[in-house]
C-alpha positions in Angstrom: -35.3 -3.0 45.6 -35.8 -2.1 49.2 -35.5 -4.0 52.3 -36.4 -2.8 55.9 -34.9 -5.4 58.0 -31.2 -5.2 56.5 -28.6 -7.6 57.7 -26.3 -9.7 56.0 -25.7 -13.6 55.8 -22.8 -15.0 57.2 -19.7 -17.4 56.6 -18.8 -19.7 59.0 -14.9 -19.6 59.4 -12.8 -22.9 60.1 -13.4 -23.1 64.1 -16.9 -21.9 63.9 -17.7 -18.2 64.2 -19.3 -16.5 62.2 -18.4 -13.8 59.6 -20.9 -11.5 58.3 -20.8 -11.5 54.4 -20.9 -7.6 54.2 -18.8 -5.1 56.3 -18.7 -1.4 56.7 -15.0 -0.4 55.2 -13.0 2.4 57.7 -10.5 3.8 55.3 -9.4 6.8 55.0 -11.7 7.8 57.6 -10.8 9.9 60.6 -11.9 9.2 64.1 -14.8 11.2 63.9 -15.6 11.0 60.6 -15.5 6.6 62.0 -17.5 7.5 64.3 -20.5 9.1 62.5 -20.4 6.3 59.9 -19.5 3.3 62.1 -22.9 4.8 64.0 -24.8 5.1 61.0 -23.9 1.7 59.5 -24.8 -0.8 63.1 -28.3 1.3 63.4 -28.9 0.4 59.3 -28.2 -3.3 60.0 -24.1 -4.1 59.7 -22.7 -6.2 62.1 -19.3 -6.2 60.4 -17.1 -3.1 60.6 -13.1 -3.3 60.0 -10.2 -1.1 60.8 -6.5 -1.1 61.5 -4.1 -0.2 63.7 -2.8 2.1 60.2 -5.9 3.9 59.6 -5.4 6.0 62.5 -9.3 5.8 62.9 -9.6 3.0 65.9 -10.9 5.4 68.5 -13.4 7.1 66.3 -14.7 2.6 65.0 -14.9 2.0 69.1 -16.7 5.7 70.1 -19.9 4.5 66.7 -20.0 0.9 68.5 -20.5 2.2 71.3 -22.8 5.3 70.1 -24.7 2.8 67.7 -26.8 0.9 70.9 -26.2 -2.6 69.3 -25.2 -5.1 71.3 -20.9 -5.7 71.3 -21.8 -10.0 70.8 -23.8 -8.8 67.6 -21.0 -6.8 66.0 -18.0 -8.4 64.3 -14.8 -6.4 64.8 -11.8 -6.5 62.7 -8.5 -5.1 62.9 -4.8 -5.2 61.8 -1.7 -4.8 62.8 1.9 -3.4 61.1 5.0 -4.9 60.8 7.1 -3.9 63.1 4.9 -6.3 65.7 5.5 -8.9 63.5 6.6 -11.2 66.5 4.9 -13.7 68.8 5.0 -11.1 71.4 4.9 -8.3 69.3 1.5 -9.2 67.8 0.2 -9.1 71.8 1.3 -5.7 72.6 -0.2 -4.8 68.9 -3.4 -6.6 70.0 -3.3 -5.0 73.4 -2.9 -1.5 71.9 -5.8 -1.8 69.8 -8.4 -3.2 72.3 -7.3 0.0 74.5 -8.3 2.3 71.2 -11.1 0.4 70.5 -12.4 0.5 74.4 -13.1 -3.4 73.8 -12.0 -6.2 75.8 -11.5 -8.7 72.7 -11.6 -8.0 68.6 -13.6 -10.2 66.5 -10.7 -11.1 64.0 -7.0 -9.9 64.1 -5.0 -9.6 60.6 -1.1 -9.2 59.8 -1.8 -6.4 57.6 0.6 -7.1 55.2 3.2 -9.7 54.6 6.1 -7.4 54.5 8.5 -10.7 53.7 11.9 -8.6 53.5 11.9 -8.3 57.2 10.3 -12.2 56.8 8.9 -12.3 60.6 5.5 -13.1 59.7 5.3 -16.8 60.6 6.4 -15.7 63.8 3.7 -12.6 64.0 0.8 -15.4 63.1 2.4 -17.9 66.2 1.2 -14.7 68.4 -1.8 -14.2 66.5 -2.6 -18.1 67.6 -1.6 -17.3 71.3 -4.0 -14.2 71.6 -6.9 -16.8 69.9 -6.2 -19.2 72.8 -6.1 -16.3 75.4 -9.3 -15.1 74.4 -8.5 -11.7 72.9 -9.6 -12.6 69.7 -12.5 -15.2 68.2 -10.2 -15.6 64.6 -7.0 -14.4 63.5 -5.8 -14.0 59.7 -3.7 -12.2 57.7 -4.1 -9.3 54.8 -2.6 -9.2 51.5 -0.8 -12.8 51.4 0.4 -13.7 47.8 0.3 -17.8 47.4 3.7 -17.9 48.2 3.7 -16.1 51.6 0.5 -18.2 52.6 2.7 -21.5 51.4 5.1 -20.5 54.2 2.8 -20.5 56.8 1.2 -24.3 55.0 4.8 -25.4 55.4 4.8 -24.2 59.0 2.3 -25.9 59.8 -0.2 -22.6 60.6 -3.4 -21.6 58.5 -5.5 -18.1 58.9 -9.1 -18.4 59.0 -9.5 -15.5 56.8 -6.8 -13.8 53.9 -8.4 -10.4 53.2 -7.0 -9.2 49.3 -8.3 -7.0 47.0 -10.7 -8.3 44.4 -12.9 -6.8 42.4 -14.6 -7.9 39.1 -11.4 -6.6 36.9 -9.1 -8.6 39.4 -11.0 -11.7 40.7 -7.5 -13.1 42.1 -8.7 -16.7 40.9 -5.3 -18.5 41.5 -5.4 -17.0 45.2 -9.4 -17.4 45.7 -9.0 -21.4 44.9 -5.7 -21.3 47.5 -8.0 -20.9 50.2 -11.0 -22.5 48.8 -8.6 -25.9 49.3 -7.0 -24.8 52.5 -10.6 -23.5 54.4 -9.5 -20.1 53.9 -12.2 -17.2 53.8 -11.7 -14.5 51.2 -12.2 -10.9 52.1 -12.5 -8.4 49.2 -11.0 -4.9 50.1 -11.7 -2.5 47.4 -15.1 -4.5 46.2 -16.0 -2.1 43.6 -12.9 -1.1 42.4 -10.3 1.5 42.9 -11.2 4.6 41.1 -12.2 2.7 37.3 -14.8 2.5 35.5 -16.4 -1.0 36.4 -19.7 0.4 37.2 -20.0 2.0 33.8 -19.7 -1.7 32.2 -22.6 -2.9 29.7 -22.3 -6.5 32.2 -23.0 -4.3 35.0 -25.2 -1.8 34.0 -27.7 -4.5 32.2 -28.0 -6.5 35.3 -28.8 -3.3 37.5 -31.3 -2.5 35.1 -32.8 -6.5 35.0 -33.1 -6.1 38.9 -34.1 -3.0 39.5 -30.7 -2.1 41.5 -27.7 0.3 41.6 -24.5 -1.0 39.5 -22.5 -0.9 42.3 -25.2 -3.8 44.2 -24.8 -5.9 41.3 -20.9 -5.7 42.1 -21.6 -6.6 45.4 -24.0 -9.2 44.8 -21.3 -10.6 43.0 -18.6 -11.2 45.8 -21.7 -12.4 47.9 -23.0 -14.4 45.6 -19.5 -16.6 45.4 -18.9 -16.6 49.4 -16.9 -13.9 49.3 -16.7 -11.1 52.4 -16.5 -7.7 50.9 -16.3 -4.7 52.9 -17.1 -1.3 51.0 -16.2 2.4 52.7 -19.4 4.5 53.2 -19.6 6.9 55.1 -23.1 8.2 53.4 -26.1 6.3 54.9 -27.9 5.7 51.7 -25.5 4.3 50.1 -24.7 2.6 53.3 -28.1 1.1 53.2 -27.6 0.0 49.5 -24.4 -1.5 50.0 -26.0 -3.6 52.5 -29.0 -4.6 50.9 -27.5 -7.2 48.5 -28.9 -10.5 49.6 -32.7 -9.8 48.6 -32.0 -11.0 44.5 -29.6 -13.4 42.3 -27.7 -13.0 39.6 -28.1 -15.8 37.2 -25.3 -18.0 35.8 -25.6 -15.8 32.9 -25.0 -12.3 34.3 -22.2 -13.8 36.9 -20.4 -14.8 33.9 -21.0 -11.5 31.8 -19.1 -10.3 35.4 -16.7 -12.5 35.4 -15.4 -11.5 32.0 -14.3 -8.4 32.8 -11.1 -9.7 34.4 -8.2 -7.7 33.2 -5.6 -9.5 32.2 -3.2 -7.4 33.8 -4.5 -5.9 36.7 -2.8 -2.8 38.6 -2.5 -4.2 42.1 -0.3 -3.5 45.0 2.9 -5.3 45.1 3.1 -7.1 48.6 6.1 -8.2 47.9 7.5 -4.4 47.8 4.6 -2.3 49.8 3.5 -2.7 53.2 3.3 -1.4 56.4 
């Protein structure tokens, strides 16, 4: 399957604006290694590229946007900040830092990029994150790798991101979480779409419906987190597979082979502990 006009289809996140479906994926990444692929990716068709404040890579995404030639209102920005900004004006100077390394004057979407709930500052870093929305800084805020319970104490505070961003693949759908924001308006971001390092591209579910649709395992996979309104956002820096990753939305996977997906859920997936990891 080939497409020559790629772009993705969006997601409209509670407030209006609207996410693109498929981003280009930053890490590990070095500035110019970023900047070559961040390039590559907005001249293929992407209008979704995310970063952080951690990968170390921000100058190298802002140098490719500006390389690429596409316009900054069609590109959606993401970034993230580390905990020890986790404060309402902590999250600003954060913000502030990023848009200098970025050479922007506003992010598309700002994320607490990980709960970190030992040093429990959080609720106050999203209180910021909801003062830079109203300044104009950035269209959506959100956090990264929220368990339900760290997403219950922002409920209980009366606060809700626009966008949790978690990995989920196939082997670890995160259903409990997934239907958490599904009630709450919540967009689901999938880091880590295809998996980290197994063998999910070698299943039989995967490898018969690439075959059925004349399409690489890995956009079956991908057709899979589009297919149930998730974001995902896969690293590439290579621009073929750039291009493949992107073109996703041309075909369907049928209630059949989304369920031959589904069951490959492990039922005990190897996942970073928020609880214990962050940064």
């Amino acid at each position: 399957m080939t497409s020559k006009n790629l772009r993705a289809d969006t997601v409209t996140l509670a407030g209006g604006v609207q996410l693109p479906q498929m981003g280009l994926g930053t890490w590990p990444l070095n500035d110019d290694e970023a900047a070559v692929a961040v390039k590559s990716a907005l001249q293929i068709g992407y209008r979704h590229v995310d970063t952080a404040e951690n990968y170390r890579n921000e100058v190298g995404v802002g140098q490719g946007i500006r390389d690429a030639g596409v316009a900054r209102e069609e590109i959606f920005v993401t970034t993230k900040f580390n905990k020890e900004w986790h404060s309402v004006e902590g999250a600003r100077t954060a913000c502030e830092a990023s848009l200098k390394r970025l050479g922007l004057d506003y992010v598309d979407l700002l994320l607490i990029h990980w709960p970190n709930p030992a040093q429990d500052r959080y609720v106050q870093a999203f209180e910021g994150l909801l003062k830079l929305r109203d300044a104009g800084l950035v269209r959506a805020v959100g956090v990264s790798n929220f368990k339900v319970a760290h997403l219950q104490k922002l409920f209980d505070a009366g606060l809700t991101p626009q966008v949790n961003q978690i990995e989920l693949s196939p082997t670890r759908p995160r259903k409990e979480l997934v239907a958490l924001h599904r009630v709450h308006g919540i967009v689901t971001e999938s880091w880590s779409p295809l998996d980290r390092g197994g063998d999910l591209l070698k299943a039989d579910a995967i490898q018969k419906a690439a075959a059925a649709h004349g399409v690489t395992p890995a956009q079956v996979v991908l057709r899979w987190h589009v297919q149930q309104g998730l974001v995902a956002i896969p690293k590439s820096a290579d621009p073929e597979r750039q291009r493949l990753n992107l073109d996703v939305f041309g075909f369907a996977l049928s209630a059949a082979e989304m369920a031959a997906i589904d069951a490959l859920e492990q039922p005990e997936p190897k996942l970073l502990d928020a609880d214990r990891f962050g940064h």
